[in-house]
N, CA, C and O atoms as a DFTB+ gen file, in Angstrom:
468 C
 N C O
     1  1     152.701     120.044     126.913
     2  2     151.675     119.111     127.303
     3  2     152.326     117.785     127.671
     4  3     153.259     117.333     127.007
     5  1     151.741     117.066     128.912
     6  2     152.427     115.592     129.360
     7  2     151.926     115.099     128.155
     8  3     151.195     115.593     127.297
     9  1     152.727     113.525     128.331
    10  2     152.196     112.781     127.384
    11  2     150.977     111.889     127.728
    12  3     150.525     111.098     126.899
    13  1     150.371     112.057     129.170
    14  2     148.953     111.765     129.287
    15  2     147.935     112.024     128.805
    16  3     146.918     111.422     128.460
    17  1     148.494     113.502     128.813
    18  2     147.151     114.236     128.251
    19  2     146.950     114.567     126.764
    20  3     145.941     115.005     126.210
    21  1     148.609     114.133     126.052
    22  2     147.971     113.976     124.914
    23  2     147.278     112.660     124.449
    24  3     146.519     112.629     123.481
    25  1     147.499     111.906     124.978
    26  2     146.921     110.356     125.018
    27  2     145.103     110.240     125.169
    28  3     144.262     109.595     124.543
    29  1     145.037     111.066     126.154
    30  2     143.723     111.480     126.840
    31  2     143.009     112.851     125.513
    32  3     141.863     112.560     125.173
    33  1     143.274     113.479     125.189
    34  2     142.927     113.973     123.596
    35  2     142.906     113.164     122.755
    36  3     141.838     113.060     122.151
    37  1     144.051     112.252     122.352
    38  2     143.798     112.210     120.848
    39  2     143.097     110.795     120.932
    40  3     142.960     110.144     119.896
    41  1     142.610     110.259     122.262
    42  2     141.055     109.257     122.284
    43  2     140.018     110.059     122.324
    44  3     139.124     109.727     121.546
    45  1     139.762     111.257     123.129
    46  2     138.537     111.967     122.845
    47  2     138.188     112.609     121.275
    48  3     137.082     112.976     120.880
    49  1     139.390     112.622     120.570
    50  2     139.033     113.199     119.386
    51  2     138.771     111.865     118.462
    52  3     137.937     111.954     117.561
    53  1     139.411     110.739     118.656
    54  2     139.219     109.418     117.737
    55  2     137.627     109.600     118.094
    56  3     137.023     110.102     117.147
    57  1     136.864     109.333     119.148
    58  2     136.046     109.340     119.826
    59  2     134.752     110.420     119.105
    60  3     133.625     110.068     118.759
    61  1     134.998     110.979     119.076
    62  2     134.253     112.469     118.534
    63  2     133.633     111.997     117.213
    64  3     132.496     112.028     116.743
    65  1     135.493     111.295     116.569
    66  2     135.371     111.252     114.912
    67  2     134.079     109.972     114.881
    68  3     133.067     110.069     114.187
    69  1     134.299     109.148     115.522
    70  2     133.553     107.906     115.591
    71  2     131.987     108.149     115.814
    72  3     131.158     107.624     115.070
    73  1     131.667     108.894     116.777
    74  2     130.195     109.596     116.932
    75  2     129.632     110.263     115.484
    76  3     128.532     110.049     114.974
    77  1     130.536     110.994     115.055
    78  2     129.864     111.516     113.764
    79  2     129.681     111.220     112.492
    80  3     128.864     111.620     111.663
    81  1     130.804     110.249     112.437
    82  2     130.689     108.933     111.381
    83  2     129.781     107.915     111.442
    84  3     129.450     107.162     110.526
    85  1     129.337     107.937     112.748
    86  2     128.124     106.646     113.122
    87  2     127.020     107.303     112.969
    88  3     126.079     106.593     112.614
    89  1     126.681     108.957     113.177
    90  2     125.618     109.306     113.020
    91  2     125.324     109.546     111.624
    92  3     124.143     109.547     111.276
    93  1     126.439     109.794     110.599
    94  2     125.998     110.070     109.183
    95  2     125.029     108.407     108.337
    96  3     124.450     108.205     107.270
    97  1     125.297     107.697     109.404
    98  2     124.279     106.378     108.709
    99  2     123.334     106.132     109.345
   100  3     122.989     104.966     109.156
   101  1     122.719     106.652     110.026
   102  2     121.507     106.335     110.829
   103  2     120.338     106.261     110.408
   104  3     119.431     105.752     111.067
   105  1     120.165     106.861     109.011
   106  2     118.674     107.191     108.459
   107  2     119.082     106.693     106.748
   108  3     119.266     107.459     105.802
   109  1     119.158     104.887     106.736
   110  2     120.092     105.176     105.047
   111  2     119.061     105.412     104.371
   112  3     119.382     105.656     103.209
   113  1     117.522     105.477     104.606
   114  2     117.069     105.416     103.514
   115  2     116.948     107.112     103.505
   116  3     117.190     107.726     104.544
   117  1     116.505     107.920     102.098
   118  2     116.296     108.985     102.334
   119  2     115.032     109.439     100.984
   120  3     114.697     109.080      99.855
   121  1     114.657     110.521     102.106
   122  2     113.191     110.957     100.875
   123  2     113.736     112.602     100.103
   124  3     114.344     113.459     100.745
   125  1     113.501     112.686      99.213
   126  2     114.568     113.068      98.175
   127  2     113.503     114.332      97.006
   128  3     112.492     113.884      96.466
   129  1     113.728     115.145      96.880
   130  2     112.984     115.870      95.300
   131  2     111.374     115.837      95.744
   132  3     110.663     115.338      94.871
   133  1     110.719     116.249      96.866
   134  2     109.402     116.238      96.864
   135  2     109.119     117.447      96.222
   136  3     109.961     118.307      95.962
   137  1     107.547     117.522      95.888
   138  2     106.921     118.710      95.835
   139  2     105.716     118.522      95.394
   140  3     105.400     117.566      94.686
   141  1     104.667     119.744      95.913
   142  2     103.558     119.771      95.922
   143  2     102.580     119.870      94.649
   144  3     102.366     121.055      94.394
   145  1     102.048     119.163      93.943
   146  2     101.572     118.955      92.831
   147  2     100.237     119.416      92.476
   148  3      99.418     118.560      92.812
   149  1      99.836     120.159      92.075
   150  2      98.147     120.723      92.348
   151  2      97.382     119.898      90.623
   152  3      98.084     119.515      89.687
   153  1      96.359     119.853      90.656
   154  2      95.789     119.787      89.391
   155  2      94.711     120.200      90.093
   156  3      94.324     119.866      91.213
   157  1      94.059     121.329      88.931
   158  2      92.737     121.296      89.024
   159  2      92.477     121.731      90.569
   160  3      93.365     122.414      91.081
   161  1      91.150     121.344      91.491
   162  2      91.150     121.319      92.917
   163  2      91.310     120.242      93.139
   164  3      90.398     119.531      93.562
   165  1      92.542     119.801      92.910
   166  2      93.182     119.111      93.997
   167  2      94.404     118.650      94.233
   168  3      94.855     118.119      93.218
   169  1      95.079     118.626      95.063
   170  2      96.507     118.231      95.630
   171  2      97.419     116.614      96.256
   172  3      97.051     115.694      96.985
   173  1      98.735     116.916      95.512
   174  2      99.426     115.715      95.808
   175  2     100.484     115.752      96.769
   176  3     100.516     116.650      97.611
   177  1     101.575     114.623      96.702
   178  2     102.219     115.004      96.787
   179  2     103.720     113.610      96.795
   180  3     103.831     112.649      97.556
   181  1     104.719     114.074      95.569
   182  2     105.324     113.340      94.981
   183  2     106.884     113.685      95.010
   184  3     107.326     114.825      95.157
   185  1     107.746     112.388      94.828
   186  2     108.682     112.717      95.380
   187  2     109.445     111.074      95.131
   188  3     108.773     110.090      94.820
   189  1     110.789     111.046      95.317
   190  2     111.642     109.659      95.497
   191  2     112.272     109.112      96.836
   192  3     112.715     109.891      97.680
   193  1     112.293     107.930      96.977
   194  2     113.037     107.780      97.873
   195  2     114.028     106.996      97.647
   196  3     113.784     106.061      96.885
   197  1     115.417     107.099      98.203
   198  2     116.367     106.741      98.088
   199  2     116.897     105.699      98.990
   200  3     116.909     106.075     100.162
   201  1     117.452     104.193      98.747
   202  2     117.894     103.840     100.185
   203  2     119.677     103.752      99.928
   204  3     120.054     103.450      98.796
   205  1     120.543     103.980     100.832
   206  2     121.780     104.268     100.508
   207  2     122.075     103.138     101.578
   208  3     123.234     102.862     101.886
   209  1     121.280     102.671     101.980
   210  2     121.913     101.227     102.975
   211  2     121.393     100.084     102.501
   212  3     120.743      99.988     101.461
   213  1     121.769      98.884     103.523
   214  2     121.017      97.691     103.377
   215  2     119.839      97.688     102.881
   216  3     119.126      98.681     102.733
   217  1     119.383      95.727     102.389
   218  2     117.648      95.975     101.947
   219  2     117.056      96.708     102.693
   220  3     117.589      97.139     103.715
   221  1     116.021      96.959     102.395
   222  2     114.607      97.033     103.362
   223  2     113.306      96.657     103.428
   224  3     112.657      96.367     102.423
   225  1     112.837      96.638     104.623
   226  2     111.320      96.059     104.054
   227  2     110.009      96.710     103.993
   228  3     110.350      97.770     103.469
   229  1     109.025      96.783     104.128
   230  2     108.020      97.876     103.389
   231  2     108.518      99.255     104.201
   232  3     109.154      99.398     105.245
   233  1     107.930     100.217     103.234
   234  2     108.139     101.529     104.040
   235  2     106.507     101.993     103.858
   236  3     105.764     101.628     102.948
   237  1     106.091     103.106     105.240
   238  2     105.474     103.984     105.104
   239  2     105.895     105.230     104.624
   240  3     107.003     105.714     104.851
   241  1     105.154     105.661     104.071
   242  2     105.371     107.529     104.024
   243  2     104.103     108.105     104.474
   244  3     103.050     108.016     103.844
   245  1     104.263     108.721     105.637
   246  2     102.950     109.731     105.990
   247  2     103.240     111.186     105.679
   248  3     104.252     111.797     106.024
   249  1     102.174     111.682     104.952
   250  2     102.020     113.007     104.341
   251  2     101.062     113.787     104.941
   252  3      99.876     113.849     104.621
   253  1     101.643     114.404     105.860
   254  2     100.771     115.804     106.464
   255  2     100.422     117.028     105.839
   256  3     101.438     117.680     105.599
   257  1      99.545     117.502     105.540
   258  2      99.446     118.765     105.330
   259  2      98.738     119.762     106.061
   260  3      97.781     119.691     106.832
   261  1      99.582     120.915     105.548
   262  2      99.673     122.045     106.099
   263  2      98.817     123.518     105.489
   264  3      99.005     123.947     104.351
   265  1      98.090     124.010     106.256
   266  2      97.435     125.578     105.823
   267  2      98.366     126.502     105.766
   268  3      99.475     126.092     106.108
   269  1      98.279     128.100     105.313
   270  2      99.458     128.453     105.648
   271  2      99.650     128.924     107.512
   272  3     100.687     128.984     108.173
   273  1      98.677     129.108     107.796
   274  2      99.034     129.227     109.241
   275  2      99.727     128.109     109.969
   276  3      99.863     128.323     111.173
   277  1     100.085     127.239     109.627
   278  2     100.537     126.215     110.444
   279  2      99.723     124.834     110.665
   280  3     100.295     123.792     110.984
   281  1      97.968     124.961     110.410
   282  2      97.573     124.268     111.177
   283  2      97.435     122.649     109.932
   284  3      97.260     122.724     108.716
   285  1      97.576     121.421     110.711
   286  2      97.515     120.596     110.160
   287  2      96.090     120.084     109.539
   288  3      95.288     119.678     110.380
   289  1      95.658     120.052     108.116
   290  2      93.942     119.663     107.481
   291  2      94.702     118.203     107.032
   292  3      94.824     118.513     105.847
   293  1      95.187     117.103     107.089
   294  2      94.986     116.283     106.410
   295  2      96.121     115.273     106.217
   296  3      97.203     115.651     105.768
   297  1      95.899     114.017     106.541
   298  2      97.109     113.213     106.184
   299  2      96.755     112.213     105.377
   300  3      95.672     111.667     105.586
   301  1      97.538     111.800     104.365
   302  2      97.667     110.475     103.573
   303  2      98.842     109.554     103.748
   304  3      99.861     110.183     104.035
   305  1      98.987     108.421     103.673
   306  2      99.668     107.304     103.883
   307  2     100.584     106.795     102.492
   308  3      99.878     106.882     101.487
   309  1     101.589     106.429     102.277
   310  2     101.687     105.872     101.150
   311  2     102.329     104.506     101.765
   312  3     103.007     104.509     102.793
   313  1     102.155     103.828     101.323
   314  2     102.730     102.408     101.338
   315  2     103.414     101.980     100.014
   316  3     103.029     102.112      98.853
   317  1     104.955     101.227     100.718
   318  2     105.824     101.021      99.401
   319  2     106.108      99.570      99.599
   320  3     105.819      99.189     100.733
   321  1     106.602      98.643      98.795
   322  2     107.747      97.600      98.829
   323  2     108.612      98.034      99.425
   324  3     108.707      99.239      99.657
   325  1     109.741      96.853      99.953
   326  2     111.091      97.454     100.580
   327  2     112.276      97.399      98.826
   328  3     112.301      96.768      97.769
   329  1     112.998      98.416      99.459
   330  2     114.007      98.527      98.528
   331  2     115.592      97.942      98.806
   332  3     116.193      97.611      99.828
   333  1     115.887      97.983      97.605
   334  2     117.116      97.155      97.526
   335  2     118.083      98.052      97.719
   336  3     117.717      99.226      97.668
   337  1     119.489      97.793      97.976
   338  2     120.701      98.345      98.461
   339  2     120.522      99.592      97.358
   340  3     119.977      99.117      96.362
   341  1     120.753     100.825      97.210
   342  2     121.193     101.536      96.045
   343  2     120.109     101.961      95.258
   344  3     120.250     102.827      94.394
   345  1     118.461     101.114      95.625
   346  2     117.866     101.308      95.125
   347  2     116.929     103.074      95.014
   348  3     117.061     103.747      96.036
   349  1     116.203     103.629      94.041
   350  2     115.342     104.592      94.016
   351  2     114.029     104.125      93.548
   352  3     113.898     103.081      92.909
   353  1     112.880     105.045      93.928
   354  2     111.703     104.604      93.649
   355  2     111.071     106.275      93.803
   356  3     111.433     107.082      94.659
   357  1     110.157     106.483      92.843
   358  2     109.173     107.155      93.103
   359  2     107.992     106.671      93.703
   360  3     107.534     105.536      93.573
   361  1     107.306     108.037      94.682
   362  2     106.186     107.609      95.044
   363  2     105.162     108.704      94.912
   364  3     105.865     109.715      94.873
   365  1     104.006     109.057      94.827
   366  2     102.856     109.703      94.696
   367  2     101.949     109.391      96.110
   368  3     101.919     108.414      96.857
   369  1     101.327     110.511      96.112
   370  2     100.262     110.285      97.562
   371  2      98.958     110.453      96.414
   372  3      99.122     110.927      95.290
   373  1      97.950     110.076      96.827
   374  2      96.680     109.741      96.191
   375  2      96.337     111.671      96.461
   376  3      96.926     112.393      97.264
   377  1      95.112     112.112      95.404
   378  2      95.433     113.138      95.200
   379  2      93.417     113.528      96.452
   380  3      92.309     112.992      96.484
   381  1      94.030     114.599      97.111
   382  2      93.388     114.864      97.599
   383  2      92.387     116.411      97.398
   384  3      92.775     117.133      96.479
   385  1      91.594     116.734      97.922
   386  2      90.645     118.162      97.716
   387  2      91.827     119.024      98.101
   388  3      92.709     118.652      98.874
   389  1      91.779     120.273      97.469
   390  2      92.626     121.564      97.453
   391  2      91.889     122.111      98.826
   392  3      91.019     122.964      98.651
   393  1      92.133     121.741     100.012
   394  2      91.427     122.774     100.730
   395  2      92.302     123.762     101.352
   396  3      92.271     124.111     102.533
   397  1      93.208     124.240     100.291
   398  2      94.019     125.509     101.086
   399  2      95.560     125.024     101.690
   400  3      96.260     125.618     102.511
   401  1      95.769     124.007     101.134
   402  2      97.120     123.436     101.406
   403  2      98.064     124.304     101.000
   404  3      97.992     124.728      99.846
   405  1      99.030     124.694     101.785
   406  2      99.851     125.559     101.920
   407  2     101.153     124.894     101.821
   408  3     102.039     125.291     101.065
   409  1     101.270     123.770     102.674
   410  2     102.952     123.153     102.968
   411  2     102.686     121.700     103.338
   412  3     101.548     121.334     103.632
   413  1     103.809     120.804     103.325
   414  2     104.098     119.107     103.504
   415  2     104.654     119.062     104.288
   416  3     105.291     120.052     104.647
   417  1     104.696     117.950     104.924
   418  2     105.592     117.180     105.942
   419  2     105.743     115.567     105.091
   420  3     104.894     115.213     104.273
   421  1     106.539     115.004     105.326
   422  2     106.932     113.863     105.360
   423  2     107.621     112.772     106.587
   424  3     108.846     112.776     106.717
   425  1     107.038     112.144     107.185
   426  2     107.700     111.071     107.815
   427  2     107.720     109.592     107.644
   428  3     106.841     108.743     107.793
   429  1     108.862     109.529     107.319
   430  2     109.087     107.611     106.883
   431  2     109.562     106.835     107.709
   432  3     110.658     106.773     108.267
   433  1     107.792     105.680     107.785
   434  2     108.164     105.074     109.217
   435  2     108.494     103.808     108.562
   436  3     107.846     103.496     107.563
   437  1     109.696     102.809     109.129
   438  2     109.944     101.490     108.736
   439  2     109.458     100.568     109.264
   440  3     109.917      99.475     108.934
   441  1     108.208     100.596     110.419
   442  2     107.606     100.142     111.344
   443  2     108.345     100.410     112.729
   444  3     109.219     101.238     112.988
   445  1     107.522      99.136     113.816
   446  2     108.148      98.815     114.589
   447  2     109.744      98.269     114.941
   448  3     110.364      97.434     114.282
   449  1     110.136      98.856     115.948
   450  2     111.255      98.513     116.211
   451  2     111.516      97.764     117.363
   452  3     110.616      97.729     118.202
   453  1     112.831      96.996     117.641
   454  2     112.671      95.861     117.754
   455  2     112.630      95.827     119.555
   456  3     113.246      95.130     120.361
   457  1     111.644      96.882     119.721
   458  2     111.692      97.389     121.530
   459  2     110.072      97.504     121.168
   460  3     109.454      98.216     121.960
   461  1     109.357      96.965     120.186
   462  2     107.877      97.329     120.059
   463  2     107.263      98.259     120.132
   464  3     106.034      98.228     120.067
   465  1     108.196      99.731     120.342
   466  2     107.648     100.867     120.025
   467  2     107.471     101.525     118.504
   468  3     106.926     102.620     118.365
């Protein structure tokens, strides 16, 4: 091999390394140990979240649920404080009617971003 082209590799591979190291921090906070909580007729749904980065400031958690066919009956909101570097927190969704909930989703929105979408 010239010595161009090893020059020309071993930047595409620095390169590579750098993409996948930048992508392992993209999401520091993380939602962690959920699961579906029944009492009685009716359903939760509880769980921690973790932030492994910088502060933050309030978080949503939206909680979808699921039948077992797929189809979506129901969402709840949780609203948190922001957390501190390292910090954990449990959270609970307010407990809703058992109507046949099958499965969860979770998405944690940090709001708007700074393109107003």
């Amino acid at each position: 091999m010239r010595k161009g082209a090893i020059i020309v590799l071993l930047g595409a591979v620095c390169f590579a390394a750098y993409v996948f190291y930048s992508l392992t921090g993209v999401e520091p906070v993380k939602v962690a140990d959920t699961r579906l909580v029944r009492s009685g007729d009716r359903v939760s749904v509880e769980g921690e979240v973790r932030n492994t980065g910088d502060d933050t400031g309030p978080l949503q958690l939206e909680v979808r649920y699921f039948d077992r066919d797929g189809h979506s009956i129901g969402k709840d909101v949780v609203s948190m404080d922001g957390l501190r570097r390292g910090a954990v927190a449990h959270f609970k969704s307010s407990a809703r009617p058992d109507d046949g909930v099958a499965d969860f989703s979770i998405y944690l929105n940090h709001g708007r971003n700074p393109y107003g979408n």
